[in-house]
FIDREN-198051 format. One line per 2 residues: number of its first residue (from 1); their letters; for each residue x, y, z negated of C-alpha. Coordinates in pm, whole numbers, plus 50000, padded with zeros to 5 digits. Layout:
BEGIN
NUM> A> X:Y:Z  ...
***
This chain:
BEGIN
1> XX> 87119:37952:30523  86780:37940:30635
3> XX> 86426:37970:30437  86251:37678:30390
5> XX> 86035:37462:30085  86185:37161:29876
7> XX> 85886:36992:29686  85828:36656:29444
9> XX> 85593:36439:29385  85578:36149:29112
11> XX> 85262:35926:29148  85073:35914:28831
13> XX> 85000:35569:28842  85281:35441:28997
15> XX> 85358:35461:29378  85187:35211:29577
17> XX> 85327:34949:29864  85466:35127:30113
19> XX> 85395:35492:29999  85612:35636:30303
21> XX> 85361:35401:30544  85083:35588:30274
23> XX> 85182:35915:30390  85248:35864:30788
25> XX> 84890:35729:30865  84804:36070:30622
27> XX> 85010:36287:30871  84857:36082:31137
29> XX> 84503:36186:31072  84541:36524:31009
31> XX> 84752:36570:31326  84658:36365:31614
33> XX> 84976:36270:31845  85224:36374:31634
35> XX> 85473:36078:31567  85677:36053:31269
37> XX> 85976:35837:31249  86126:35638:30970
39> XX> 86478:35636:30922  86718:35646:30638
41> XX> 86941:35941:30495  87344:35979:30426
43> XX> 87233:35838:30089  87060:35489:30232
45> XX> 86731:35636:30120  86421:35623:30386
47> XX> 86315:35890:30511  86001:35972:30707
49> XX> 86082:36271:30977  85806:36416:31102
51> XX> 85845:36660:31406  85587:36947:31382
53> XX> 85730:37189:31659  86052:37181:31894
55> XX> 86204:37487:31796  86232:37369:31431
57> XX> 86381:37125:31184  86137:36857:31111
59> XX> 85965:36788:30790  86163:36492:30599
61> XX> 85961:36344:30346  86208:36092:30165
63> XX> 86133:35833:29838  86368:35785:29556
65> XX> 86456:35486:29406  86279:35572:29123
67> XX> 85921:35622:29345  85920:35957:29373
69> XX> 85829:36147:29698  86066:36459:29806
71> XX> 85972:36730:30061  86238:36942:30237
73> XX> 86185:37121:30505  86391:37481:30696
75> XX> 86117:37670:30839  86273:37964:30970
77> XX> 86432:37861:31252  86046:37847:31376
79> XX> 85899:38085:31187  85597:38175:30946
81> XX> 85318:38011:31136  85532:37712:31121
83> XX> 85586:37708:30755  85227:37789:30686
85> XX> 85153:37434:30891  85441:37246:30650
87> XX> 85206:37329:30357  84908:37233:30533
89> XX> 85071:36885:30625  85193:36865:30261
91> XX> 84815:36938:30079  84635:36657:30322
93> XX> 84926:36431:30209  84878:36563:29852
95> XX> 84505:36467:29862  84534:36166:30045
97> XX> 84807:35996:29782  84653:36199:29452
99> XX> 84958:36347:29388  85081:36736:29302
101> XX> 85367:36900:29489  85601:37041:29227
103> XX> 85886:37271:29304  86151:37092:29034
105> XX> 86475:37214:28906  86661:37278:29235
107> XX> 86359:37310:29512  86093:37506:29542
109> XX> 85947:37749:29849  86188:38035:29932
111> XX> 85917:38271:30047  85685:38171:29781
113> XX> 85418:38123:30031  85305:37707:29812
115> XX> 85263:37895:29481  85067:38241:29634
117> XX> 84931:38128:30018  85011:38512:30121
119> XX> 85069:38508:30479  85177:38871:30531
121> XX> 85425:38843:30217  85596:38497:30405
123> XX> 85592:38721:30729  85782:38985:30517
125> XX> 86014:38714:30375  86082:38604:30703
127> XX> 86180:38940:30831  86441:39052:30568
129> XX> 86619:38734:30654  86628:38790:31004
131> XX> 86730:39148:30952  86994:39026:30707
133> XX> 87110:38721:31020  87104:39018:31233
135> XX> 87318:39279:31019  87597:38980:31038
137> XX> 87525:38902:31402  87500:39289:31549
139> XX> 87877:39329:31414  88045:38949:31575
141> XX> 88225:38997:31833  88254:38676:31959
143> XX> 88040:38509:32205  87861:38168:32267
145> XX> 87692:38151:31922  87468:37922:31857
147> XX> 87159:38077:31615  86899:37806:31508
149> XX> 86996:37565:31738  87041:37239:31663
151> XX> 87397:37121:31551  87597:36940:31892
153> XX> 87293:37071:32117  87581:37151:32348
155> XX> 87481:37431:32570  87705:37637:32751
157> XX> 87522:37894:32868  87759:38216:32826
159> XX> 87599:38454:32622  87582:38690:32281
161> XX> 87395:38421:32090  87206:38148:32174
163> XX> 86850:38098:32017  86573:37842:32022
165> XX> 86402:38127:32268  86698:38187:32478
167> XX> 86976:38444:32488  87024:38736:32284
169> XX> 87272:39046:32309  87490:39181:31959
171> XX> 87262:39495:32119  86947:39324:32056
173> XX> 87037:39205:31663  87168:39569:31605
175> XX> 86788:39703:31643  86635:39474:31474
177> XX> 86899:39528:31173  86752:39852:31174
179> XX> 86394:39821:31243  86361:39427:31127
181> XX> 85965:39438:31281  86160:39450:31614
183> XX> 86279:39069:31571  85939:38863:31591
185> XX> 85967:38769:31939  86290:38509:31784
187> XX> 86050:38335:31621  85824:38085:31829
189> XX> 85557:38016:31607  85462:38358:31439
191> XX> 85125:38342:31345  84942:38093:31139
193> XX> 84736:37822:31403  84682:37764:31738
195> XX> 84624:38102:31905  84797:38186:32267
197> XX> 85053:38281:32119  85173:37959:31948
199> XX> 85117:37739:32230  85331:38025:32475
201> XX> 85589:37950:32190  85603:37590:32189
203> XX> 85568:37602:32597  85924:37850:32583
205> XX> 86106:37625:32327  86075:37325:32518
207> XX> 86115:37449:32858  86440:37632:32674
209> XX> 86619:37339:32526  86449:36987:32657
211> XX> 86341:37085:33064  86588:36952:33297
213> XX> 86492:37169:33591  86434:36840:33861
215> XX> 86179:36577:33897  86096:36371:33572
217> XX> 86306:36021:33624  86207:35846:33309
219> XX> 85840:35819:33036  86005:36068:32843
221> XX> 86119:36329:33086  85731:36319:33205
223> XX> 85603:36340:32858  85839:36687:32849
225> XX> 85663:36806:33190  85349:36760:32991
227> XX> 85370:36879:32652  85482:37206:32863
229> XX> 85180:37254:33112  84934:37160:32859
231> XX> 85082:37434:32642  85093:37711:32914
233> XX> 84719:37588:33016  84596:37641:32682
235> XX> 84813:37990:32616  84627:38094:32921
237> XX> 84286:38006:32810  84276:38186:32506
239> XX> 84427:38488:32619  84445:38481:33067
241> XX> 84603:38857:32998  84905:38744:32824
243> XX> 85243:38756:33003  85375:38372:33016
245> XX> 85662:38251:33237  85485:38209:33569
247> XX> 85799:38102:33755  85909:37805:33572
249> XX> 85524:37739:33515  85468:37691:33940
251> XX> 85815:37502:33949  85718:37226:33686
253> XX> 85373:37249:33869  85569:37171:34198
255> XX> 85777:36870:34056  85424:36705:33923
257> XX> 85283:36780:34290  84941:36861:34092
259> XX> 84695:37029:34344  84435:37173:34088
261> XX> 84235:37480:34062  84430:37751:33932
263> XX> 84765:37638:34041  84747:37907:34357
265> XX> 84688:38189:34101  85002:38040:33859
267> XX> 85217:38057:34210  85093:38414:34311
269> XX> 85180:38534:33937  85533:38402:34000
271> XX> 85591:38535:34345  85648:38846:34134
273> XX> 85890:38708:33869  86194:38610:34132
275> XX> 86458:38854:34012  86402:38744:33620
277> XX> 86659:38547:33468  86489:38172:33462
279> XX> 86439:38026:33116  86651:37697:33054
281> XX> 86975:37627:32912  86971:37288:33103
283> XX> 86999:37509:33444  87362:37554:33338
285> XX> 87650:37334:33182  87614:37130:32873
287> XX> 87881:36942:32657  87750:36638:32632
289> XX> 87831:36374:32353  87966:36031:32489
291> XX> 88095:35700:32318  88388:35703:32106
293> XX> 88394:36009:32023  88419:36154:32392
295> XX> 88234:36419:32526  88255:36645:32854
297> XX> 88092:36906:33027  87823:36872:33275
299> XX> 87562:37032:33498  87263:37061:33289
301> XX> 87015:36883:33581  87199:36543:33567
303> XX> 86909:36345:33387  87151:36110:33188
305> XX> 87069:35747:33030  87295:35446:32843
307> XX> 87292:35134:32964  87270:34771:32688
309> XX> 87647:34789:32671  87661:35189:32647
311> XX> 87767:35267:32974  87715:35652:33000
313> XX> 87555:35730:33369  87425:36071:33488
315> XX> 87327:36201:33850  87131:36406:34069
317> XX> 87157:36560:34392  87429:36319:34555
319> XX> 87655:36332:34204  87703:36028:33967
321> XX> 87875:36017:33670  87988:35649:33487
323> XX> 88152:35696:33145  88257:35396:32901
325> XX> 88556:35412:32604  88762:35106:32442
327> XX> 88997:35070:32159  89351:35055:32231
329> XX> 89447:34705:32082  89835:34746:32202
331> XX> 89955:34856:31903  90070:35190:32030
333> XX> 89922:35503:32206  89873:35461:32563
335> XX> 90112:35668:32721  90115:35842:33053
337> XX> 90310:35591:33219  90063:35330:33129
339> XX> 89832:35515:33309  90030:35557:33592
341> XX> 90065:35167:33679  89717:35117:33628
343> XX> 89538:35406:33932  89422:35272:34193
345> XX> 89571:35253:34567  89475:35410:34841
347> XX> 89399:35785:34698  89413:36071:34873
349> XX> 89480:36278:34587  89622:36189:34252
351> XX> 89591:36403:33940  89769:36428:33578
353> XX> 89671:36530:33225  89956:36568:32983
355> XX> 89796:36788:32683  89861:36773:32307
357> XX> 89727:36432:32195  89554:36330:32567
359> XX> 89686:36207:32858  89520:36140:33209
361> XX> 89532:36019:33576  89291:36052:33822
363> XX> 89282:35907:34164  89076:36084:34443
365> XX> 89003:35865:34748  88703:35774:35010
367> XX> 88368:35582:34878  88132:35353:35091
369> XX> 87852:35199:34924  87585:34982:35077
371> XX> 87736:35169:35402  87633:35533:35207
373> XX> 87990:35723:35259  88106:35950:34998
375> XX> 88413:36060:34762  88549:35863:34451
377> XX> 88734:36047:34089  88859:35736:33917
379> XX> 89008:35813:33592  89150:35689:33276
381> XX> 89200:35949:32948  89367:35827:32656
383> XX> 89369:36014:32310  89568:35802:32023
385> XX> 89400:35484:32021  89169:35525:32259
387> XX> 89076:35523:32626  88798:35684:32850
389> XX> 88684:35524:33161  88566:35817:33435
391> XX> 88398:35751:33737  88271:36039:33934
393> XX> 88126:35993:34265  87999:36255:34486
395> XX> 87853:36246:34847  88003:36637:34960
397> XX> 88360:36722:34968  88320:37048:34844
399> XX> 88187:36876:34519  88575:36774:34494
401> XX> 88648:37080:34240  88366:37019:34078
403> XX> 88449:36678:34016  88788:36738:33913
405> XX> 88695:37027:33678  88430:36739:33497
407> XX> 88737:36547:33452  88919:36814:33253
409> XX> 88650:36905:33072  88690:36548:32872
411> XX> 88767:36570:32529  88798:36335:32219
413> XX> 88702:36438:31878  88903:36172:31697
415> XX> 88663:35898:31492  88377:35714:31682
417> XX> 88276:35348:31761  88463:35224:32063
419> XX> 88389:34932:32256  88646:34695:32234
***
């Protein structure tokens, strides 16, 4: 369990038309480009989700049926500085509508920061619980934990823990169990504003969890580039001694081919930062979530898309990856011999997968498109009910392991919409 505020509001008069529309163009005007999103909860209520900073949950601001507003929000997967801007968002919102944020029978602010606006007691707060995370963390002995990450984010970077700011070791949790001052470098937003060290925050979290280490493909991927270089521009105005990531600053610099003044001195910062370990979970494998209920592993730097009739396709650097899933209509499972009949001729290799509820055959064999030669992995895995449609191409026949390893790495969860 996080920290975090859960607030009402009833409007005295009666809410007006379209209070949640009310409070977005409030949000709106206090924080230019932020873009809230409408959407509705497990309960069919609607919701209005506003993001305020990568590394954390956003603000939900959601209306009950019987008018009134309700606030919810975890801020310490972000930190203080983060919180602090919750209740800012929350008093324009409170002025704009005329309403009072009331902490109710269940909710209220954890830290106590709504009801006393003490920023050194929410920093305290925040420290004892990330001494008492810690005191549970320092003593796991597992690995590959995910801490304040977002649920199904996927990343299989092998480490300790995982965090919004990138690895940590049990060694690392054990200090600051003991000296609890030690731990705010986890949080990316630590002090209240805008300073250098906010936007060097923000600038880590995304380049952490949403960079995919290649050229942008898509609007979004060069929004990402962005958000990023804007951040590390301003971190470096307001304080040009600070230590930021120079490295992956002059590598998104060289996939934006900008040619501006200052980009020499970013490159000759970051001739000194080659034997670091390079921030970015996407620089390594991620499990990512498919249709049906499918998901497999896959290099981080694929930039991946759905087509109007969900078609999964990822690829970069000579590698492409098709993915689609149907509903077995036979009556039956689909057994391995059904598979069997149905791979195609002409392989070089053929493959098998006979595990406890899946079963798949792949067929390796020679490629030419539009006169491009290359390899082909066609598969079909079938889990009760169920069947995933592979396609793996690859240009380099030492990708064949590779390839074959993707394969395996398919799994079904059970549930999911199918096509059919």
């Amino acid at each position: 369990m996080g920290l975090g505020l859960a607030l009402t509001a009833a409007f005295p008069q009666g809410p007006p038309d379209d209070p949640l529309g009310v409070v977005e163009a409030a949000v709106r005007a206090r924080l230019a480009g932020t873009r809230p999103v409408l959407r509705t909860d497990g309960e069919g209520r609607p919701v209005l989700a506003i993001p305020l900073h990568p590394a954390a949950e956003d603000l939900e601001i959601a209306l009950s049926e019987a008018g009134v507003l309700a606030a919810s929000a975890n801020t310490s997967t972000a930190g203080p500085g983060y919180h602090v801007r919750v209740v800012e968002v929350l008093d324009a919102v409170a002025e704009t509508l005329g309403v009072r944020w009331e902490s109710g029978e269940d909710g209220g602010d954890d830290t106590g920061y709504f009801e006393e606006r003490d920023v050194a007691g929410l920093q305290r707060q925040m420290l004892g619980w990330l001494q008492a995370l810690a005191e549970t963390l320092g003593a796991h002995e597992g690995r590959g934990l995910d801490v304040c990450l977002p649920a199904g984010c996927g990343f299989l970077l092998d480490a300790d823990t995982r965090t919004p700011l990138g690895p940590r070791r049990r060694a690392w949790w054990r200090a600051v169990a003991e000296q609890p001052e030690r731990g705010v470098p986890f949080f990316a937003w630590w002090e209240p504003g805008e300073g250098a060290a906010y936007w060097d925050g923000l600038a880590r979290a995304l380049m952490w969890s949403e960079v995919r280490w290649a050229a942008p493909e898509d609007d979004a991927e060069r929004e990402t580039h962005r958000r990023v270089l804007h951040a590390l521009a301003r971190a470096y105005r307001l304080d040009p001694a600070r230590p930021l990531p120079w490295r992956e600053w002059a590598e998104l610099l060289g996939y934006s081919g900008v040619d501006a003044p200052g980009v020499a001195e970013v490159r000759r910062r970051a001739e000194g930062e080659r034997d670091a370990p390079a921030i970015g979970y996407r620089r390594h494998a991620v499990r990512v979530p498919l249709t049906g209920g499918w998901s497999m592993a896959l290099p981080g730097d694929l930039h991946r898309s759905f087509d109007d009739e969900g078609t999964f396709c990822a690829h970069a650097g000579g590698r492409t990856v098709w993915f689609s899933s149907l509903r077995h209509r036979g009556g039956r499972a689909t057994s391995l011999d059904d598979l069997r009949a149905r791979r195609r001729d002409g392989a070089v290799e053929l493959h098998e997968r006979d595990e406890e509820g899946l079963v798949g055959v792949a067929s390796l064999g020679r490629h030419d498109e539009d006169g491009r030669e290359g390899w082909m992995l066609a598969t079909e895995t079938a889990s009760p009910g169920r069947v995933g449609i592979l396609t793996i191409c690859f240009d380099l026949e030492e990708d064949r392991a590779w390839a074959l390893e993707a394969w395996r790495s398919l799994a079904h969860a059970g549930g999911g919409d199918d096509e059919g």
